[in-house]
C-alpha positions in Angstrom: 5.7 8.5 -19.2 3.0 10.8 -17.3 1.8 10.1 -13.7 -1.7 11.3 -13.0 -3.6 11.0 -9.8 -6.6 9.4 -10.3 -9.0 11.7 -7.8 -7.9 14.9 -9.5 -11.1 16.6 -10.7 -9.2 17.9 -13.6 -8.4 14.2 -14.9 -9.6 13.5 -17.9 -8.9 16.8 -19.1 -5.1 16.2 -18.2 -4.9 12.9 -20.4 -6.9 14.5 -22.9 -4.2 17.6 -22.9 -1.2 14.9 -22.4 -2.4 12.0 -25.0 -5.2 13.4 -26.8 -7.2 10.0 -27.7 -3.4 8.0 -28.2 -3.2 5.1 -25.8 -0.4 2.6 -24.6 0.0 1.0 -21.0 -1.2 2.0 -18.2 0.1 1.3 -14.7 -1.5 2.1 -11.6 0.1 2.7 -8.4 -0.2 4.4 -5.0 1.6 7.1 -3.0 2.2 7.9 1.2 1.2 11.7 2.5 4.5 12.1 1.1 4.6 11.5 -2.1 6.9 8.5 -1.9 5.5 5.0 -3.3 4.4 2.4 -1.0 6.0 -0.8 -1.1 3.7 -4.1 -2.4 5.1 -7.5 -0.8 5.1 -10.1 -3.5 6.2 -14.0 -3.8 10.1 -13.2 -4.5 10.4 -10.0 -3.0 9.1 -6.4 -2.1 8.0 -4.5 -5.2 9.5 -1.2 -4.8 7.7 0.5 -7.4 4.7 -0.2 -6.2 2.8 -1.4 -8.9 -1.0 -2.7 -8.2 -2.3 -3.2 -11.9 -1.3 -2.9 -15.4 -3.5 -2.5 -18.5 -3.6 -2.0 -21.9 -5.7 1.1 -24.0 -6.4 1.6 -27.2 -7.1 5.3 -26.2 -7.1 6.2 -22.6 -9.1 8.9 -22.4 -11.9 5.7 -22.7 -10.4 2.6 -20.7 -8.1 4.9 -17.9 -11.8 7.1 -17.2 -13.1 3.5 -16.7 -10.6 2.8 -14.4 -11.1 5.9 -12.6 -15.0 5.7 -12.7 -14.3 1.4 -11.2 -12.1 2.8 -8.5 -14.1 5.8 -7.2 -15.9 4.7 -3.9 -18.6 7.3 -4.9 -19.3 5.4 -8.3 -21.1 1.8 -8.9 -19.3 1.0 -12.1 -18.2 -2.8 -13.2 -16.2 -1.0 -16.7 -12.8 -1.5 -15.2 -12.3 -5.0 -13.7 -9.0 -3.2 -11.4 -11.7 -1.6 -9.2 -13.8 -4.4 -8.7 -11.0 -6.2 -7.2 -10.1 -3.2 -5.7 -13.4 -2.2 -3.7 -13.9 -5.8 -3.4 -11.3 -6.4 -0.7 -11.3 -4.3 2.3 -7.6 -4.4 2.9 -6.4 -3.9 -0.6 -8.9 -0.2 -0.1 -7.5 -0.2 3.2 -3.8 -0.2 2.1 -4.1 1.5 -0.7 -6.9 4.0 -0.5 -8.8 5.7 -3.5 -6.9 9.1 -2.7 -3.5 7.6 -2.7 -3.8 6.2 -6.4 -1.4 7.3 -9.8 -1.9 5.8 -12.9 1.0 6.3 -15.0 0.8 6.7 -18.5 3.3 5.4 -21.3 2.0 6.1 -25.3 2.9 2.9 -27.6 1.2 2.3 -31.1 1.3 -1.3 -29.8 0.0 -1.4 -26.5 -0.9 -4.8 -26.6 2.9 -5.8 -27.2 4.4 -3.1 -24.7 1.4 -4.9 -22.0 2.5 -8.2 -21.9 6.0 -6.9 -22.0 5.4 -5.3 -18.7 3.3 -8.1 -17.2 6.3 -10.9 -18.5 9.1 -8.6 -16.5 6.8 -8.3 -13.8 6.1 -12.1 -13.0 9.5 -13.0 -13.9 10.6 -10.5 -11.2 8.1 -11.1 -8.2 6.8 -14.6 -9.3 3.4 -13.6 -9.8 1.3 -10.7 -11.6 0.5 -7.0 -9.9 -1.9 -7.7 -7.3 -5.5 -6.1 -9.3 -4.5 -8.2 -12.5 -6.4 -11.4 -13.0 -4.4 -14.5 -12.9 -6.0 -16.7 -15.2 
C-alpha cells in the first residue's frame, strides 16, 4: 500500500512510477498540518483511520486522475462521483479540504473483490459506508 497526496503536481507521474497502469482499491483520506489523520464520526463510533471514500480501478493512473481532476476546486469535472459529493457540501470541503487529501493505493488483480471487501468491513464496523460513497 502507497499513500499519495492528491494536490502533488507530480501525481500522476508518482502512480505511474509506483503502479504503472495496475490498479486495485483505492482509499481516500485526509491529514491535519501535522500529518496525523483526522478522525470521521460515524453511526457506531469514530473512524480513526479516517477514511472518506473507497473505490475500485481497473488501472489507476485513469479512475484515481479522475478522482483527483473531481476533487480539485480549480477543475469542473463530473468523472469521479467522490468529488461531486465532495465540492457539493460545504462542510464536508470545509472539514476536509482539497489540500489535506491522500489517496492510498493497494494493487489487487481483483479489485472488484478486494472493494467490497473493504466496503463490507467498513459498514459492519461503523454501521454505514465512508461518507463520499453512495448508499444506494
Amino acid at each position: 500500500m502507497k499513500s499519495f497526496h492528491i494536490s502533488d503536481d507530480e501525481f500522476w507521474y508518482r502512480i505511474k512510477e509506483s503502479f504503472n497502469t495496475s490498479g486495485g482499491v483505492y482509499i481516500l483520506k485526509s491529514y491535519d498540518q501535522s500529518n496525523i489523520v483526522r478522525p470521521v464520526s460515524r453511526l457506531l463510533r469514530i473512524d480513526k483511520e479516517g477514511i472518506l471514500y473507497i473505490g475500485k480501478a481497473s488501472s489507476f493512473l485513469d479512475r484515481v486522475i479522475n478522482l483527483k481532476k473531481s476533487l480539485s476546486p480549480t477543475h469542473r469535472s463530473s468523472a469521479h462521483e467522490c468529488g461531486e459529493r465532495h465540492k457539493q457540501h460545504k462542510g464536508i470541503t470545509e472539514q476536509f479540504p482539497y489540500s489535506s487529501l491522500y489517496v492510498e493505493l493497494i494493487e489487487s488483480d481483483d479489485p472488484r473483490k478486494l472493494e467490497e471487501l473493504h466496503l463490507k468491513n467498513y459498514y459492519q464496523t461503523y454501521g454505514e459506508l465512508p461518507p463520499l460513497n453512495r448508499s444506494n
